[in-house]
C-alpha positions in Angstrom: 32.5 -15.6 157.7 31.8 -18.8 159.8 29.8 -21.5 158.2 26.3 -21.5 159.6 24.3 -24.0 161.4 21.7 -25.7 158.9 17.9 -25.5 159.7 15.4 -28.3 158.8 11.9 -27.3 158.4 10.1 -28.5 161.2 6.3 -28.1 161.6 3.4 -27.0 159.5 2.5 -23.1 159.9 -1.0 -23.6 161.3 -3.5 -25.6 158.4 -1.3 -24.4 155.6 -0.2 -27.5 154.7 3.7 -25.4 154.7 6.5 -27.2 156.9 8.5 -24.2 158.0 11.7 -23.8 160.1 11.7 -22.7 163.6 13.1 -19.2 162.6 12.6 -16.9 159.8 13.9 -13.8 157.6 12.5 -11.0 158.7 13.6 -7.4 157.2 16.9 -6.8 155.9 16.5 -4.5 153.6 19.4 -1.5 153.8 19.3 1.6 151.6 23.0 2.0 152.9 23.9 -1.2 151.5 24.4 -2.2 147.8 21.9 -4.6 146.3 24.4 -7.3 145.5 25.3 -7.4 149.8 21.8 -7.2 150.6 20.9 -10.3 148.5 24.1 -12.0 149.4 23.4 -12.0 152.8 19.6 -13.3 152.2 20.9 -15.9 150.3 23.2 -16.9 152.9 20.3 -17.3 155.3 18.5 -20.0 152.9 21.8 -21.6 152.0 21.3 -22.4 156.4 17.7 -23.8 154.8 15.8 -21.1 156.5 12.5 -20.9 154.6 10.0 -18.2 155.5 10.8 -14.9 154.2 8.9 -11.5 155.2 8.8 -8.2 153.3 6.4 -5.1 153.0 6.0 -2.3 150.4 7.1 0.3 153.1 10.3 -1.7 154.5 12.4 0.9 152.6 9.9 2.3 150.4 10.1 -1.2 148.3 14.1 -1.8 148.6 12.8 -4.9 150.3 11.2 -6.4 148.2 13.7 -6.0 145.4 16.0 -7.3 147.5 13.5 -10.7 148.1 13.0 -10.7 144.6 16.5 -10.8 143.5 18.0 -13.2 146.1 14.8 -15.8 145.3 16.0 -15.5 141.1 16.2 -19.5 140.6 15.3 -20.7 143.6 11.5 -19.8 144.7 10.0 -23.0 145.2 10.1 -24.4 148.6 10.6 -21.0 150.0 7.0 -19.2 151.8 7.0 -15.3 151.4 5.2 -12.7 153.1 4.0 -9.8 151.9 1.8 -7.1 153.1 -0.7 -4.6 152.5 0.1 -1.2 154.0 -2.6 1.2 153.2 -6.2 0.3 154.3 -7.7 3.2 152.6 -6.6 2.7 149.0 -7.7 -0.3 146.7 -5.7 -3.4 147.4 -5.7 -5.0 144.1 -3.1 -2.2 142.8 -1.0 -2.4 145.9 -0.6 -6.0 145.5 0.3 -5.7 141.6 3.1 -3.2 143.1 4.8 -5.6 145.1 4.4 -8.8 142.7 5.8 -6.0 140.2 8.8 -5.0 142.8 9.2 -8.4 143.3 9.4 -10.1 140.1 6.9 -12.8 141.0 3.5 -14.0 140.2 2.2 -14.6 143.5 3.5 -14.9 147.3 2.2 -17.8 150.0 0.9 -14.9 152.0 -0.6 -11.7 151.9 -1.4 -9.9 155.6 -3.0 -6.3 156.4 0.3 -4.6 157.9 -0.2 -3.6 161.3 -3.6 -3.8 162.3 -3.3 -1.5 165.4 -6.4 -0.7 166.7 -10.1 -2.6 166.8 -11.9 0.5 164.6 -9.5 -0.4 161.7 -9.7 -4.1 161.9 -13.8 -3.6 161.9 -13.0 -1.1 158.9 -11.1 -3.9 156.9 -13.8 -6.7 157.8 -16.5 -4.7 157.1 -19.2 -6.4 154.4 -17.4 -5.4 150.7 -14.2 -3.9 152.6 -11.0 -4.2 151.8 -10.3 -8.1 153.3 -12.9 -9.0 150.8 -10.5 -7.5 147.9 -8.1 -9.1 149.6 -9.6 -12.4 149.5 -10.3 -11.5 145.4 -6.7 -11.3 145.2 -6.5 -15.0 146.5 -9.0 -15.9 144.3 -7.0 -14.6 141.5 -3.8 -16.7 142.5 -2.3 -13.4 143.5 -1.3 -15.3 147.0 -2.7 -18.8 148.6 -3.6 -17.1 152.3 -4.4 -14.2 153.7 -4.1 -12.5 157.3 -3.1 -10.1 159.5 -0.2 -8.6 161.3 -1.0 -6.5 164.4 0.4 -4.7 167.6 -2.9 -4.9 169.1 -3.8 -8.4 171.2 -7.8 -7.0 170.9 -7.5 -7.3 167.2 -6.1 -10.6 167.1 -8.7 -11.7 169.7 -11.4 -10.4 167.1 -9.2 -12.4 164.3 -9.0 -15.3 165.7 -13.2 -14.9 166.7 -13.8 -14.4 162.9 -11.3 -17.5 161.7 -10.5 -15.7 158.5 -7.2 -15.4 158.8 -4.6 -18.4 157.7 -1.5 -16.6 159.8 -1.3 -14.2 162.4 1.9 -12.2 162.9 2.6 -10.4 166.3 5.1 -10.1 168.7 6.5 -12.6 171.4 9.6 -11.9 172.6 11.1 -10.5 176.2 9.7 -7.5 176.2 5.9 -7.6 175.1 2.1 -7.7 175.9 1.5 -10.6 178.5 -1.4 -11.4 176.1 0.0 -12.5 173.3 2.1 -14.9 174.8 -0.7 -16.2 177.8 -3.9 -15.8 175.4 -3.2 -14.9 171.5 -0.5 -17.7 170.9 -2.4 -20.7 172.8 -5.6 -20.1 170.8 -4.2 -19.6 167.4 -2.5 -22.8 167.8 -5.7 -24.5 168.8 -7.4 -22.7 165.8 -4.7 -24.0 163.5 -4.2 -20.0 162.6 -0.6 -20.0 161.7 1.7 -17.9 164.2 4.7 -16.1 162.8 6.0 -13.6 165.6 8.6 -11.2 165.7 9.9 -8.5 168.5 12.6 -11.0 169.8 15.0 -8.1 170.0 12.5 -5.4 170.8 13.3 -3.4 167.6 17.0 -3.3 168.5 16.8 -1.8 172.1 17.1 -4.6 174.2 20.5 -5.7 172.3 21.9 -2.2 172.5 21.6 1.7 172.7 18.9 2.3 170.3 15.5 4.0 169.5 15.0 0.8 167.6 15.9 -0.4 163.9 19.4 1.2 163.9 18.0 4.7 165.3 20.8 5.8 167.8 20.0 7.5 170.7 20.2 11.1 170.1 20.9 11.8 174.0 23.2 9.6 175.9 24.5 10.2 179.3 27.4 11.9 179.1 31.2 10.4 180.6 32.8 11.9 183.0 36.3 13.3 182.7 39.0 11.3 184.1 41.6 12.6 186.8 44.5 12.9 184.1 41.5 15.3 182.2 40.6 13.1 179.3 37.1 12.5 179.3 35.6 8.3 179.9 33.7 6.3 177.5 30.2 6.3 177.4 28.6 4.1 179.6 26.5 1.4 178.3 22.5 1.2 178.8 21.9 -2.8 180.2 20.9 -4.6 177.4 20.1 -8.6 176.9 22.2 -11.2 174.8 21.0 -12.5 171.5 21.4 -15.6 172.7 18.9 -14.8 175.8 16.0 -13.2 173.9 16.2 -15.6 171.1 15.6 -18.4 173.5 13.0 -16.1 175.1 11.0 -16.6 172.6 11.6 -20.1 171.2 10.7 -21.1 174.8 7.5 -19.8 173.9 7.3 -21.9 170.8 5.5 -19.6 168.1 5.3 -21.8 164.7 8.1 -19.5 163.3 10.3 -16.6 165.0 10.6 -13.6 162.7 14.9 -12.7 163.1 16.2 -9.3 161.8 19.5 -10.7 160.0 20.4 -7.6 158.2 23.8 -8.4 158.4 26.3 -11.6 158.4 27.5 -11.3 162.0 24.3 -10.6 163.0 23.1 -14.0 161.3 26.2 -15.9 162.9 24.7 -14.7 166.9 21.1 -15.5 165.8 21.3 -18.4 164.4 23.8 -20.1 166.4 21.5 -19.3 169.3 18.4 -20.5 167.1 20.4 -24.0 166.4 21.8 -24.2 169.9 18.1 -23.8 172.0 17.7 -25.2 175.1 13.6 -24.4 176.5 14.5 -22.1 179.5 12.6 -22.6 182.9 10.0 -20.2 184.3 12.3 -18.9 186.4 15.1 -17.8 183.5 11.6 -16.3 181.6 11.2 -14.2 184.4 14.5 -13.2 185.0 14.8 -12.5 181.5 11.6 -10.2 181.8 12.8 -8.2 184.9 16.1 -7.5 182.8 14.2 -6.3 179.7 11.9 -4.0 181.4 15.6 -2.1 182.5 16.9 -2.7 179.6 14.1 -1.0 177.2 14.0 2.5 179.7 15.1 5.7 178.0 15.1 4.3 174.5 11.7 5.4 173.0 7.9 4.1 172.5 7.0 0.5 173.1 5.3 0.7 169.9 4.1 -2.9 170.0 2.7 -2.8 173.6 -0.6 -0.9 174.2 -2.0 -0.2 177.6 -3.7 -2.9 179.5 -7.6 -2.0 179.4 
């Protein structure tokens, strides 16, 4: 393995008073992988001084956050972590003593509703005596310094950022996404001070290769042709982006951290070599970018993280 670049931390995440680095560790949690890689290849990100972690109770059914909870043994402080709450109809006290439990830790920096993905279940979670004010007991209990949301939804972060309850927003900014998160959501939480920490850079997968997205091969491909001498062609390819292109995608955009999937050490080496190597693109490389991703992202599933323009 090739050394990596090394990442200073470089601005506060909205009014938390945290300096984090322009990228973060997002996911990497793999049931197929033994513990021991999983952790070594988590600690090889924050060897690279990445500081911002993310995990969630359902990213493998808790193998994350073991794997959090292992690779931060002796070295917590200085690091943020993000955890969330994935079930808005059961109490969140015991949800959160799961993941502490799971993860081996006291507290986190950040607790966020996972996937806040319509306005009905926002208003549900906000409601007076609802589960955002058990959330906020949580805080109060020094079960995690801030609180917020994470959603696939640019109405509910509109209402969000209305209510200024949150400390950090997650959502996505990348090629392929919403026009409103990226023209209206990310402007306004940065003049809120609402901390922005964004993922989607690779559009789950699909726009870096043939995928349904998170490692989900395509069940159907088109089929190669045989050849005159009767052997049968390879595959053909779907168009796809470069890591080095959607990374600068949305870096160009300049979200206080980018959430990177680094599940794996090469996959670390393209990301964060394009991370330390960013240049801002011009409007006209955005769009060029965005024409491409739009091909790219056809016959390979649900734009999950995109809802229809109202």
């Amino acid at each position: 393995m090739s050394p990596l670049p090394h990442f200073e931390p470089r601005r506060e995440l909205g009014r938390t008073g945290f300096r984090a680095t322009r990228v973060g560790i997002g996911d990497l949690a793999d049931r197929r992988v033994p513990l021991e890689a999983c952790v070594s290849t988590l600690r090889r990100a924050l060897d690279a001084g990445l500081n911002l972690i993310d995990t969630a109770p359902s990213y493998e059914d808790g193998y994350s956050e073991q794997v959090v909870g292992a690779a931060l043994a002796g070295r917590r402080e200085g690091i943020f972590v993000i955890d969330k709450v994935d079930h808005f109809d059961r109490p969140v006290l015991p949800q959160i003593g799961g993941s502490l439990e799971r993860l081996g830790l006291p507290s986190v920096d950040l607790f966020v509703f996972h996937g806040v993905s319509t306005l009905a279940a926002y208003e549900a979670l906000v409601r007076p005596g609802g589960p955002f004010s058990e959330l906020e007991a949580c805080r109060q209990a020094g079960k995690c310094r801030f609180v917020g949301f994470s959603s696939h939804d640019p109405l509910v972060l509109d209402a969000a950022l209305n209510a200024r309850a949150a400390d950090v927003l997650m959502f996505p900014v990348g090629p392929l996404v919403d026009e409103r998160y990226i023209e209206q959501i990310l402007p306004r939480a940065k003049a809120l001070g609402i901390g922005s920490v964004c993922f989607k850079t690779f559009g789950a997968g699909k726009l870096l290769g043939d995928t349904l997205g998170y490692g989900q091969p395509l069940a159907e491909r088109p089929r190669g042709k045989l050849s005159s001498g009767g052997g049968e062609v390879a595959e053909p390819e779907l168009p796809r982006l470069s890591v080095e292109e959607c990374v600068s995608f949305t870096l160009t955009h300049d979200p206080d951290v980018a959430l990177l999937g680094l599940s794996f050490p090469n996959e670390q080496d393209a990301a964060l070599n394009a991370a330390a190597n960013f240049r801002p693109l011009p409007a006209v490389a955005l769009d060029e970018i965005r024409v491409r991703a739009k091909a790219a992202i056809q016959d390979k599933g649900a734009v999950w993280w995109n809802p229809a323009t109202p």
